[in-house]
N, C-alpha and C positions, 0 to 999 in steps of 0.2 A: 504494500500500500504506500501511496505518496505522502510525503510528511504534509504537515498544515502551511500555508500560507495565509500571508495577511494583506486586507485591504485596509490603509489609510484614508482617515476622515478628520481635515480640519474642522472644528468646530470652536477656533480661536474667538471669531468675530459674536459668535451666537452666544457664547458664556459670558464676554463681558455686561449684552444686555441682561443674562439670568440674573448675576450678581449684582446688580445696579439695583435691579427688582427688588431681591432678596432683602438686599441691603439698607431699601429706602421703607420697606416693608417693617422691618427691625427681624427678619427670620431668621435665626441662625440658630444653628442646634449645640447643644453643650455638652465636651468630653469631660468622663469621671474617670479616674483612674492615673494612672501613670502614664503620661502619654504627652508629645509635643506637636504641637501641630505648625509643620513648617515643611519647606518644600515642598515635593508633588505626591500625589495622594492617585496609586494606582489601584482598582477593582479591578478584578479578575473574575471572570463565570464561564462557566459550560457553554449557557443559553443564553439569547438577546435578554432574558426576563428577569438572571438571577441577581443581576448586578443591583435591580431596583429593589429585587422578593426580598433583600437581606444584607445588602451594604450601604443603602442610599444615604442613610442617615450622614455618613463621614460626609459628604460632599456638600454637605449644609454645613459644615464644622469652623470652617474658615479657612484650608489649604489653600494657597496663591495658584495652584494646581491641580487637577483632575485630570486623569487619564482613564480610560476604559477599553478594557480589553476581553473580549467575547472569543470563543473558540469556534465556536458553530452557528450557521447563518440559514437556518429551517430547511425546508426539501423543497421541491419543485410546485409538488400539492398546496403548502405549506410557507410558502420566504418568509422570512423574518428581518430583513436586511430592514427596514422602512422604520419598525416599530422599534429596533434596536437604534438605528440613528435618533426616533422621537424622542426614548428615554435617557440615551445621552445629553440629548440637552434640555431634558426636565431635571435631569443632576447636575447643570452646570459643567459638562466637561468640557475642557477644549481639544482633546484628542480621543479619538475611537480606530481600534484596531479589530475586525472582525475575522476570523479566520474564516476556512472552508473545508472545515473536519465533520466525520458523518451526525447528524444530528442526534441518533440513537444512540450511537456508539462511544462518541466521543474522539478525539485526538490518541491518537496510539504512543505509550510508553515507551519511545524508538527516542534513541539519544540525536538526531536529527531536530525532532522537534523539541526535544530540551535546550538542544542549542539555537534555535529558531526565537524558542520564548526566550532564551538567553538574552539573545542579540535586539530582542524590544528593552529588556530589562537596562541595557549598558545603553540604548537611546536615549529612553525616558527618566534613567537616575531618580528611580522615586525614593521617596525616606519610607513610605507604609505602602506596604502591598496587603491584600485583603482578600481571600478565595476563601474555598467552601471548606467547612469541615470536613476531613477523612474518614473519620470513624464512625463507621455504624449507617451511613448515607447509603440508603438504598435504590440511589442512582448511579451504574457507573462511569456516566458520566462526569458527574461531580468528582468521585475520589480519584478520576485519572488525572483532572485537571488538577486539582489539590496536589496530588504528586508531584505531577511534572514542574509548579511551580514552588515549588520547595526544592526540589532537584536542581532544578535552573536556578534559585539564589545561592544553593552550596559550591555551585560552580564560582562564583564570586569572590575577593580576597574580602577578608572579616571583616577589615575596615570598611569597606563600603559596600556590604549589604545592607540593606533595607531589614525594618522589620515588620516581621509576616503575622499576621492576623488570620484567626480562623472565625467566619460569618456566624451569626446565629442561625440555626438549623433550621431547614423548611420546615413549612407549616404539618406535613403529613408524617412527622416522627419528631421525636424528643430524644436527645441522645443526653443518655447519662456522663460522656465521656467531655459533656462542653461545660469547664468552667471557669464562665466568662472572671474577665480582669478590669475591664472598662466598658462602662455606659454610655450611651450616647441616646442623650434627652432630647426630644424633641416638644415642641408647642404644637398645640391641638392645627393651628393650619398648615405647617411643617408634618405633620401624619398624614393629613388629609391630602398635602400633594405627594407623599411617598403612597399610599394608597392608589391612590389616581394613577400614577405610574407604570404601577404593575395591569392597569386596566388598557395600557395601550396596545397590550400583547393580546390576539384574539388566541392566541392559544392557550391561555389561562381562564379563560371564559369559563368554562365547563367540567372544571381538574375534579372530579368525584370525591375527593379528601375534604372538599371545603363544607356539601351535606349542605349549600346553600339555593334556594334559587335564581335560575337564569343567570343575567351577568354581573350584578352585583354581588355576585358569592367571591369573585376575587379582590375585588376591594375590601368586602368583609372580613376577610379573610388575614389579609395584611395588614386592616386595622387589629383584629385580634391577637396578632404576631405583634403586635408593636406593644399594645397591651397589656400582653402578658410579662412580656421585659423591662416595660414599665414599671411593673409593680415589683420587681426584682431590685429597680431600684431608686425606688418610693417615688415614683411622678405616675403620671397616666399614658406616657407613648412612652418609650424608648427601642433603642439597639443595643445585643451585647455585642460581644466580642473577646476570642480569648490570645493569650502571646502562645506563638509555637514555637516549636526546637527547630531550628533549622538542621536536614542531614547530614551525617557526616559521609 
């Protein structure tokens, strides 16, 4: 199989009007924990959808920088390339990397494309990368991605790796093995646009785990996700997040 490739997407011009918004709105969401918020702030996901389902909150945080990097871009049935550009810049990013790895499958564990995601990482020089949790995800696409970007930062000399974040877990499983280190609090209209978000993706419309009706069950859904992190710690929305070992 061929390794992944990426298509680049300026979205320089479109993040300064998000943050103007944000900014003149007073939205901005607030990190608890151990954390700095400087330099560039890259997400990492499977799918066009995960970056919103489960990191968006950082990109309300105040980083001079967002990057968003997506490995698989839907089927033929199915694209996803449109809704993945909308959400990037409902997060304020100014760059988007979408690969063209199988959608079900995911990107293959081939040192090829470790070094592929490598050679994004030594572009964009971000200080926090942010992908999905490994353990216990009962998608594998999620945990190849999760690997292969722990792989590709071990590739890195220590001094300038980045540090890696593992997402809060989708809505359709709880994993015992996530325990977060920082919150990331959101205000009731900061949920409601990460909510909305995830409603750009018709492929989320109908996900059976949500047990909602029609298309509102995805919104619902992310708001309950945010919710419940919330109250983990003591506001009404947030994000968690936990620090990972990078591999040796």
């Amino acid at each position: 199989m061929d390794g992944v490739s990426f298509d680049f997407f300026d979205l320089s011009a479109a993040r300064n009007f998000t943050m103007s918004f944000l900014e003149a709105m007073g939205l901005r969401a607030r990190v608890y924990g151990n954390f700095n918020i400087q330099g560039r702030l890259l997400l990492v996901g499977a799918h066009p959808d995960d970056c919103g389902l489960a990191m968006g909150s950082l990109a309300y945080a105040g980083f001079p920088h967002v990057s968003l990097v997506v490995f698989t871009r839907g089927t033929e049935e199915n694209p996803r390339l449109l809704p993945a550009i909308a959400e990037a810049l409902v997060l304020g990013a100014d760059s988007l990397y979408i690969g063209d790895a199988s959608d079900e499958q995911g990107p293959e564990l081939s040192q090829s494309n470790i070094v592929t995601f490598w050679q994004v990482l030594e572009r964009l020089s971000p200080s926090i990368v942010v992908t999905h949790l490994p353990m216990g995800d009962p998608h594998p696409c999620h945990t190849k991605v999760s690997e292969l970007v722990n792989r590709a930062i071990s590739r890195m000399p220590e001094l300038f790796r980045p540090r890696l974040l593992y997402a809060t877990p989708p809505a359709e499983y709880d994993a015992a093995s996530f325990t977060p280190d920082i919150h990331v609090v959101v205000n009731d209209p900061l949920a409601l646009i990460l909510a909305a978000a995830i409603h750009l993706h018709p492929s989320e419309y109908e996900k059976k785990y949500y047990k909602l009706p029609h298309k509102l069950n995805s919104m619902v859904a992310q708001a309950s996700i945010l919710n419940r992190h919330g109250l983990m710690a003591g506001c009404n929305f947030a994000e968690s997040f936990m620090t990972a070992k990078i591999a040796k």
